[in-house]
C-alpha positions in Angstrom: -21.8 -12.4 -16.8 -23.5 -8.9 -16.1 -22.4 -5.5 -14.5 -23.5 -6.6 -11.0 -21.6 -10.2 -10.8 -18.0 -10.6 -10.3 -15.7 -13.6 -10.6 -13.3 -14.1 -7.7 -11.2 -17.7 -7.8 -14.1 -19.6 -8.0 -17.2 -18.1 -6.3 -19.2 -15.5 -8.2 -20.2 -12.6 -6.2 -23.7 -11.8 -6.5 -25.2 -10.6 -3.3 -24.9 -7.5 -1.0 -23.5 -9.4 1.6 -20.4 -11.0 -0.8 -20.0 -7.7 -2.3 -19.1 -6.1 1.0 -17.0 -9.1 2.5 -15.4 -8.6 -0.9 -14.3 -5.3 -0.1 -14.1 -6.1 3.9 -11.2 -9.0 2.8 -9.7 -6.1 0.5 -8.9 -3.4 2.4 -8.3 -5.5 5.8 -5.0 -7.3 3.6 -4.2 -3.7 2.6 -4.2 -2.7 6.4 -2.1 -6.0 7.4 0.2 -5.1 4.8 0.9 -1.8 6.4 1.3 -3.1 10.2 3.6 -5.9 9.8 5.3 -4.9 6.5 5.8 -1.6 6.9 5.3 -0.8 10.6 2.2 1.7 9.8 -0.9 2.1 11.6 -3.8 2.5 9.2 -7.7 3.0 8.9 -10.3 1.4 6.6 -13.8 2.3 5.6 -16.4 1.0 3.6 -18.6 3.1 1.2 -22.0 2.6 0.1 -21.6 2.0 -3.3 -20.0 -1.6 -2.3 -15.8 0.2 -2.3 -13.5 1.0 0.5 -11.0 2.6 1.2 -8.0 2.4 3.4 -5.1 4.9 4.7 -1.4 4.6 5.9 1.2 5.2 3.1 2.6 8.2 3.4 5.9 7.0 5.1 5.5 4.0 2.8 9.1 3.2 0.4 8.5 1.9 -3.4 8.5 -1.5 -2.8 5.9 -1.2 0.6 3.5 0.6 -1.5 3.6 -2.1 -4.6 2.9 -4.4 -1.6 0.6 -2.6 0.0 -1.5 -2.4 -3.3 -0.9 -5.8 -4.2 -2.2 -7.4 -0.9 -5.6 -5.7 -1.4 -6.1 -8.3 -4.2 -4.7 -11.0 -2.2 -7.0 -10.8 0.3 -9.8 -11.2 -2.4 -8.6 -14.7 -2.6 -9.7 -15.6 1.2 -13.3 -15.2 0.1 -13.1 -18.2 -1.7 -12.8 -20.0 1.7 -14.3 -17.8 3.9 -17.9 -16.7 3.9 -19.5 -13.6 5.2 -19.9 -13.9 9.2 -23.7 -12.5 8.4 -26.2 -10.1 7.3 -25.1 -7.2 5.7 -26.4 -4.1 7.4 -28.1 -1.6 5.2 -26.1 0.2 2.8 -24.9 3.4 3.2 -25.8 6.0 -0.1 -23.1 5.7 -3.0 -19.8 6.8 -2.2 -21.0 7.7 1.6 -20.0 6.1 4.4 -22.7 4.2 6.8 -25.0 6.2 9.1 -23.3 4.8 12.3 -19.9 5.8 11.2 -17.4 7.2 14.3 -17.1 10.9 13.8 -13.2 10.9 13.5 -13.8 8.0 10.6 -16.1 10.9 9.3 -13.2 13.4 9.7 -10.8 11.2 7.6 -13.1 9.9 5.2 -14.2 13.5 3.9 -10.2 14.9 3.9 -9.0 11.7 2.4 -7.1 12.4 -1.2 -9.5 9.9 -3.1 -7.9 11.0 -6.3 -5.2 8.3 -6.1 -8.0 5.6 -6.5 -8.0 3.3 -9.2 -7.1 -0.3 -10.0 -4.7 -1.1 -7.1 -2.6 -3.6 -10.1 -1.2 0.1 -11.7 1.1 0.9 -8.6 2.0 -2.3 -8.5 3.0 -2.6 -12.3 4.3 1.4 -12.4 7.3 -0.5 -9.2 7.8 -3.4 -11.5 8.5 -1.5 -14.5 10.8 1.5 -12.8 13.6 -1.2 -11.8 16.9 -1.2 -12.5 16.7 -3.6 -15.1 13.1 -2.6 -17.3 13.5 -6.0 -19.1 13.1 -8.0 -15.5 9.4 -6.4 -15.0 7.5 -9.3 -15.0 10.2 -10.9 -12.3 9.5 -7.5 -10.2 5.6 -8.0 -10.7 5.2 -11.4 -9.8 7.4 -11.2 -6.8 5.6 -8.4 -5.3 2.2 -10.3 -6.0 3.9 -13.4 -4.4 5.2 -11.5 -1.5 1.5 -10.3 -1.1 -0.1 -13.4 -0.6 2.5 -15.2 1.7 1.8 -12.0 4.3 -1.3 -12.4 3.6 -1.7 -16.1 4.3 0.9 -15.9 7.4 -1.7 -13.4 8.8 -4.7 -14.9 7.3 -6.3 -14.8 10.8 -5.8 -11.1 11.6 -6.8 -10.4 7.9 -10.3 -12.4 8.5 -10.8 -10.6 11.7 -10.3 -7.2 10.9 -12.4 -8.1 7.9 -15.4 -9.4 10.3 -15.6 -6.0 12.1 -15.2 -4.1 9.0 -17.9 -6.2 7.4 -20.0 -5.2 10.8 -19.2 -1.9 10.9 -18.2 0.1 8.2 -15.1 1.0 9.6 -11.9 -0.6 11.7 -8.4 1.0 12.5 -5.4 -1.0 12.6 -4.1 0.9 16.1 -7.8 0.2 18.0 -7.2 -3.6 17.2 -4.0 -4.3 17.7 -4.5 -2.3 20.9 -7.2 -5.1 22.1 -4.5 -8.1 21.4 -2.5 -6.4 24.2 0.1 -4.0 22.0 0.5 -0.2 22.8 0.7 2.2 20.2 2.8 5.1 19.6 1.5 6.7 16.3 2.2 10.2 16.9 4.3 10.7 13.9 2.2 7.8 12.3 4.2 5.1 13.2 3.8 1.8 15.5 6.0 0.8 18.2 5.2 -2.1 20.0 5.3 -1.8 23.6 4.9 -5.4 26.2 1.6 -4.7 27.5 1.6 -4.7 31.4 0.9 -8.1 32.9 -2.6 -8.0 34.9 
């Protein structure tokens, strides 16, 4: 298989348009992770090179951030299933974000800390190993991975649809969308509280 193929459960991604609903599936389980696992709000971008990257962690515990990590690979899985809703629209430069990109996405995207990125399996391996009991690492490991892909699948639909408009455009926050489903959010101190929208 060469450099530009990948293997994921049994489709082989080849073109620009699997390759970013790849990545759209990826970080969109990472964002579902951190609303209904750990009550974050959080923001996703793609980058040109075919990557993302998503935000939320700093009021994350130990075992949200294995999870957190762990879901991003999870929500590979869905793309198995799941086709790209389209075309892709043209890429963005290597490691640049997409020409239409919101200005605050801009903001973030160019004050992130992207020297934390690397294989998302290492945070989840460093949690299994730092237990209480070393010797039960692989129990740790695998139940983290399996916690992953039960949210995951319980929220397969939110996972798909955040995925859609990330896939569209280059960037989607977990506060705008939940927002649009009829929840208020609070994220002042970077939080979400869930507030019964006001009948019409």
């Amino acid at each position: 298989m060469d450099d530009e193929k990948k293997r994921v459960g049994t489709i082989e991604v080849e073109t620009p348009e699997q390759h970013r609903w790849l990545a759209a599936l990826h970080e969109s389980a990472h964002l579902v992770a951190l609303w209904y696992r750990l009550n974050l709000v959080g923001r996703a971008v793609l980058v040109g090179d075919g990557g993302g990257l998503s935000t939320g962690l700093a009021h994350a515990a130990t075992f949200g951030r294995a999870l957190f990590f762990a879901a991003g690979e999870q929500g590979e899985r869905l793309a198995a299933k799941c086709r790209p809703p389209g075309t892709a629209p043209d890429p963005a430069p290597p490691g640049e974000l997409s020409a239409n990109a919101s200005v605050a996405a801009r903001e973030w995207f160019h004050t992130a800390d992207v020297s934390d990125l690397r294989d998302d399996d290492l945070p989840v391996r460093a949690w299994a190993v730092r237990g209480p009991d070393p010797e039960r690492w692989a129990f740790r490991y695998h139940r983290v991975r399996r916690t992953a892909l039960a949210l995951v699948l319980r929220h397969r639909d939110d996972v798909l649809e955040l995925a859609a408009r990330l896939y569209e455009t280059g960037e989607v926050s977990t506060a705008a969308y939940f927002e649009e489903e009829g929840v208020t959010i609070i994220t002042e101190s970077g939080k979400r509280r869930r507030v019964r929208a006001p009948n019409p």
